[in-house]
MIDO-904789 format. One line per 3 residues: their letters; for each residue x, y, z of C-alpha. Coordinates in steps of 0.05 Angstrom, whole numbers, plus 5000, padded with zeros to 4 digits. Layout:
<sites>
a	X/Y/Z | ...
</sites>
This chain:
<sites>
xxx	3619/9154/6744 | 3585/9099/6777 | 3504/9134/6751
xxx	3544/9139/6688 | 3558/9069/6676 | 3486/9056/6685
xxx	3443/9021/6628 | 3384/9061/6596 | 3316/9044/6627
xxx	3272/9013/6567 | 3314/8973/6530 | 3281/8946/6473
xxx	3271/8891/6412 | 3314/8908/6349 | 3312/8871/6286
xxx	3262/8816/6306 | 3299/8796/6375 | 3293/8789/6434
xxx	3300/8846/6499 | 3364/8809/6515 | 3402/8796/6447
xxx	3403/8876/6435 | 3407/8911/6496 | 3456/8967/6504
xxx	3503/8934/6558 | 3544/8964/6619 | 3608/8937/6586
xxx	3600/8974/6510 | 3578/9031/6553 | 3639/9040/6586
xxx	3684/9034/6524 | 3642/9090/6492 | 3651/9140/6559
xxx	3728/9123/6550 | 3728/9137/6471 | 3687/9199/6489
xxx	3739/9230/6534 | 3800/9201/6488 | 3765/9228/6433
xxx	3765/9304/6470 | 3840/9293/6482 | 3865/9267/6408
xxx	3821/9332/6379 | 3840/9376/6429 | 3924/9363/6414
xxx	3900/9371/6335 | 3867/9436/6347 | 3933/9461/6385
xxx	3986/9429/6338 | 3947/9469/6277 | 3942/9532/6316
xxx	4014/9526/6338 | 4040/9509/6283 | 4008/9535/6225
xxx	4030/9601/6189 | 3974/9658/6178 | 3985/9654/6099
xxx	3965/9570/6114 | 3890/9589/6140 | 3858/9590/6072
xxx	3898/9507/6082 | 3855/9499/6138 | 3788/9531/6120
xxx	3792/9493/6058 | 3802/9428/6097 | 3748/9442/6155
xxx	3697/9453/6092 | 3718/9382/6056 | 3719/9347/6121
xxx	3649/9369/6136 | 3626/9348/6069 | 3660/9285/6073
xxx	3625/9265/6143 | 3556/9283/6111 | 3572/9240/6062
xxx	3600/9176/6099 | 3541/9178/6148 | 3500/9170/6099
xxx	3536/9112/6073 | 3533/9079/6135 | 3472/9091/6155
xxx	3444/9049/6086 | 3510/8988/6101 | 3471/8985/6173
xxx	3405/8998/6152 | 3410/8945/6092 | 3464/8884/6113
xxx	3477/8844/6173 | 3428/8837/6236 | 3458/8836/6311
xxx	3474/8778/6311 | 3535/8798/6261 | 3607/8781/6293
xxx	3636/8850/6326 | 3594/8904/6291 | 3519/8866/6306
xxx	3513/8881/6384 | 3547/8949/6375 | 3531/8981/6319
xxx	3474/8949/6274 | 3435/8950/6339 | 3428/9025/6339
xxx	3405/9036/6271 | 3356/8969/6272 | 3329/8993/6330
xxx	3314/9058/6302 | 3274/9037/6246 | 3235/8999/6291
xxx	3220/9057/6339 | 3249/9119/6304 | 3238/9161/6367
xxx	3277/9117/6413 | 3344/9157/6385 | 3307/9216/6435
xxx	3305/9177/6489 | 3384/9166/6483 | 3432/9209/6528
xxx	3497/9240/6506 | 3537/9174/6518 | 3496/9131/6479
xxx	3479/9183/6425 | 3556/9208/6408 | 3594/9142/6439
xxx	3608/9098/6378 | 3616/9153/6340 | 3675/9165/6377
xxx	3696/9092/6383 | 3698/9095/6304 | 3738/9164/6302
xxx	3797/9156/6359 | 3835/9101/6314 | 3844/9159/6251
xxx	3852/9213/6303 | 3906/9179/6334 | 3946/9174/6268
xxx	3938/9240/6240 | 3977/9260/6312 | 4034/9227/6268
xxx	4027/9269/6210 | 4080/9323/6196 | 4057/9391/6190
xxx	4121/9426/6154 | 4085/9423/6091 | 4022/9449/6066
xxx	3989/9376/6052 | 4011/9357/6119 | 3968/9411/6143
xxx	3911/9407/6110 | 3912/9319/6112 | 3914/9337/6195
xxx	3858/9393/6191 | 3816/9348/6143 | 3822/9290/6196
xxx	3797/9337/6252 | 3745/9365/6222 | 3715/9292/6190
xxx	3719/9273/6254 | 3683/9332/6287 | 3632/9313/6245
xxx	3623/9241/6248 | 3626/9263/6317 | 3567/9302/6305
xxx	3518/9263/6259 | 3477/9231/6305 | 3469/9287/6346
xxx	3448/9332/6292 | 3402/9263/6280 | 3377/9267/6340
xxx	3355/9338/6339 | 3311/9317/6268 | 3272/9276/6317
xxx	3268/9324/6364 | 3196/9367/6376 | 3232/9428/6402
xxx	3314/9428/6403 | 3322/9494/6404 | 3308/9565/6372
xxx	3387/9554/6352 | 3380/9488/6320 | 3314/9498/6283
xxx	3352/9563/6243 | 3414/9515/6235 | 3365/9462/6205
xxx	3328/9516/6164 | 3393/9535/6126 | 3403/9459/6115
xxx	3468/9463/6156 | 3454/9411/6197 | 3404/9352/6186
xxx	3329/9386/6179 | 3268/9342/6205 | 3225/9347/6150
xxx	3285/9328/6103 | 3298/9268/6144 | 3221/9249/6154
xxx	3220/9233/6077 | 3276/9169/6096 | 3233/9140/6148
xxx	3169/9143/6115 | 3199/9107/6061 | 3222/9058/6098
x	3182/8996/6099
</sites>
């Protein structure tokens, strides 16, 4: 745990500052290694309150949810990458430090997201997710729109758990034989899709 608490070697100017006022600190580190494992937990008792729960004639319920949260993840990433991409700086209250940061700093050096491990890659991610996880553990499931309002939760969440890893794999010179097909069917984010956003950025 101690390695893991450890601050990235590198760390970097973002959004005209200096070194100092956007590093990646120890402390925001550990609060995304504890949203990471909470994160595991909250999805984990979703995942077995829908399989314990749920009646066979209710799987179309959940297939149909797992499709619309996907597509609703793919959508609000997108939306928040342009709010962090376009307002604020780090300097903002709460979200600057944390969150701008990553995004500045990526437009600045667009393979630095490579250079990123698990933690840093997936953490806020997570930070953002636990709060809605944690209250769809309080939604009934007796009735179909209970179950599918709980399924859609988990699977948004799976994948704004996922974005910036499947971001991370665009930059990426060899992910994978696995991820190139996924990126090929345009399942997951392809490079050469996501090339066109930073050679338009100025």
């Amino acid at each position: 745990m101690a390695r893991s608490l450890e601050r990235p070697t590198g760390l970097r100017d973002c959004d005209g500052g200096t070194p100092v006022d956007c590093e990646y600190s120890a402390a925001h580190r550990a609060v995304e290694i504890v949203a990471i494992l909470v994160f595991g937990g909250l999805a984990s008792y979703l995942s077995w309150r829908l399989a314990s729960t749920t009646r066979e004639s209710e799987l179309w319920i959940i297939g149909a949810a797992a499709f619309a949260g996907y597509v609703a993840a793919d959508f609000m990433s997108g939306v928040v990458h342009w709010l962090f991409d376009t307002w604020g700086s780090v300097d903002t209250p709460v979200l600057g430090r944390s969150f701008i940061r990553p995004f500045r700093e990526h437009h600045r050096d667009a393979m630095s997201i490579t250079r990123h491990d698990f933690i840093e890659t997936n953490g806020n991610n997570c930070v953002a997710s636990v709060p809605v996880l944690a209250a769809a553990c309080f939604i009934p499931l007796e009735t179909d729109p209970g179950v599918f309002a709980t399924a859609f939760v988990l699977f948004l969440s799976l994948g704004v758990f996922a974005t910036n890893q499947f971001h991370k794999w665009a930059h990426m010179e060899d992910p994978g034989r696995i991820i190139r097909r996924l990126q090929r069917w345009h399942l997951i984010l392809p490079s050469d899709h996501h090339s066109i956003h930073h050679s338009a950025t100025p």
